[in-house]
N, C-alpha and C positions, 0 to 999 in steps of 0.2 A: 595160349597166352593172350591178355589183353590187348586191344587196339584199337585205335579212334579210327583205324582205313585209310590214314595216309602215311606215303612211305616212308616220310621222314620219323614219325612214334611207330613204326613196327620192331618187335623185337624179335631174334633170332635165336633161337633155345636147340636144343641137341635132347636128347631121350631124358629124363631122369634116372637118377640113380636112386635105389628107395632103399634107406637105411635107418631101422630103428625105425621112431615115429617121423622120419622127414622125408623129403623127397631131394635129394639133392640136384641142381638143375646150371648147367652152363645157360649164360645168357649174356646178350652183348646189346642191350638197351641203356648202358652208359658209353658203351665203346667198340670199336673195334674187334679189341684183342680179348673179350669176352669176361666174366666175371663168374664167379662160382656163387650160389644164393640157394641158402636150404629155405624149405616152408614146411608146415605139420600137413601130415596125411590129407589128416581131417579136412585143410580148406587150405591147399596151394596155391590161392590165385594171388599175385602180386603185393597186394597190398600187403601179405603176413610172410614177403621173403626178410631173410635176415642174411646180411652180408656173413661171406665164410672168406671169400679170398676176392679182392676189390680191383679192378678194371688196373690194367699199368699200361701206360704206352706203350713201352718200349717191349713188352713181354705178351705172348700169346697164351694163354691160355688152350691148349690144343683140344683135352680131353682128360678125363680121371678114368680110373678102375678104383672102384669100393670092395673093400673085406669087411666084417664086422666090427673092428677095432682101430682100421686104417684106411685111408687110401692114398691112390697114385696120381699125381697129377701131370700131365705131359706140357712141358711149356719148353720147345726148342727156342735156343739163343743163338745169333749169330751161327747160323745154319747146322747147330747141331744139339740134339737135343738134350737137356736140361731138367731131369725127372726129379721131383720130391715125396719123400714117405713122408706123410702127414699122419701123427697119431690124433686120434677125434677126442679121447673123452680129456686129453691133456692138453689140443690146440699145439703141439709141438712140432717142428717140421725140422727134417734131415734132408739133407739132397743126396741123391744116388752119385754114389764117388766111383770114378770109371779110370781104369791108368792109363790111358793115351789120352791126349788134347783132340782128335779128333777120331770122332766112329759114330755108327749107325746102331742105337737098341730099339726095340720095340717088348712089348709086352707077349708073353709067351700062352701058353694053356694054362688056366687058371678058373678053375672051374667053383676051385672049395672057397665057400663065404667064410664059412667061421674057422679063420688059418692066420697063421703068422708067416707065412712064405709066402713068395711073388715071385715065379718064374719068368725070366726074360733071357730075348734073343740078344747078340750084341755081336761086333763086326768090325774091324777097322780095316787099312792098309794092308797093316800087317800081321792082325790076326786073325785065324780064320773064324768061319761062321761058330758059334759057341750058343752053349744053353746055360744059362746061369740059376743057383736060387737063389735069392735075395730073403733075409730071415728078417721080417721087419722089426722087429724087437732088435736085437741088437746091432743091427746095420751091415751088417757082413755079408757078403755073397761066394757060395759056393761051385765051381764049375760041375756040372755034371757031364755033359757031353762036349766035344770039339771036333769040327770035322777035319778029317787027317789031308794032307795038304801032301803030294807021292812027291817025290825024287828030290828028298831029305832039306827039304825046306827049313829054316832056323829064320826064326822070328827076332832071336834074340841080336843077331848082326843088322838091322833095322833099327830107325826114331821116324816117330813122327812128331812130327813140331806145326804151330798154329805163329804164324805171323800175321801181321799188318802191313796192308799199302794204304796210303791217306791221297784219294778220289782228289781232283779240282775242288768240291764243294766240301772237302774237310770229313769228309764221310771214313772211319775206318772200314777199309774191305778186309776180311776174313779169307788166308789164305793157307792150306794146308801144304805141308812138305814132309819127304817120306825119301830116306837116302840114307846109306850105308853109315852106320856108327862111325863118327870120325873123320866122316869126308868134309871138307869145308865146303862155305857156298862162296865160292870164287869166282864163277862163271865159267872153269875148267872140266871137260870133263874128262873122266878118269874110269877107267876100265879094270874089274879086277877076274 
């Protein structure tokens, strides 16, 4: 990337992604939380990026995975991550719908460019470690694998719930809770 040699105009880029005739490139020379900017093959240097997805405060840009007709972009919120299927030649975005308020995915083996699936890993509290496909045409994901969890574990007697505590400085803290269907949060506890 371009640079004048001081540290305050260095910009901070991550590998490109090369799709079709562009390169697609993370870069955080307006911010932070990084920005996503294609250029042509031909002459990537700065001057000929074009915005795809524009710097947000409050939002990280962590990383993408490219297919031929979509990709992934990873942007955790409030410490949990926050995925979108971005289709390219429509500019339309989906975000990855997950059924617990809090869990751990990450992107799984995924090797084939020209595919409409996206396998990923996912995890919560209460469910165990899981392999999912994700069909990115119609949004839906289907479980393939789940590891079995011995001495008849049920998931379904389980919530997990995403509260709020508000910090001295007004800041909401993100806090997770995981407890028997139907138990109140009283300060009691209660043995079954």
């Amino acid at each position: 990337m371009e640079s004048d040699g001081t540290s305050q105009n260095r910009t901070s880029s991550t590998n490109p992604d090369h799709n079709g005739g562009y390169f697609y490139i993370r870069v955080n020379d307006t911010g932070r939380n990084f920005r996503l900017v294609k250029a042509p093959v031909s002459d990537p240097g700065s001057k000929n990026w074009h915005e795809v997805v524009p710097h947000r405060a409050n939002v990280m840009l962590d990383d993408t995975d490219f297919f031929k007709n979509y990709y992934i972009s990873y942007e955790p919120r409030e410490g949990i991550a926050a995925n979108s299927r971005h289709q390219l030649a429509k500019r339309r975005v989906r975000p990855l719908e997950f059924p617990e308020p809090a869990y751990d995915d990450y992107p799984y083996v995924n090797r084939e460019y020209d595919t409409a699936k996206f396998r990923y890993g996912y995890q919560s509290f209460i469910t165990p470690q899981s392999i999912f496909e994700y069909d990115l045409a119609s949004g839906s994901s289907t479980l393939l694998k789940q590891k079995e969890v011995p001495g008849g574990y049920d998931r379904t007697r389980y919530q997990v719930e995403r509260i709020y505590a508000t910090a001295s400085d007004g800041v909401k803290i993100p806090i997770t809770v995981v407890r028997l269907k139907g138990a109140k949060l009283d300060g009691k506890v209660r043995y079954t």
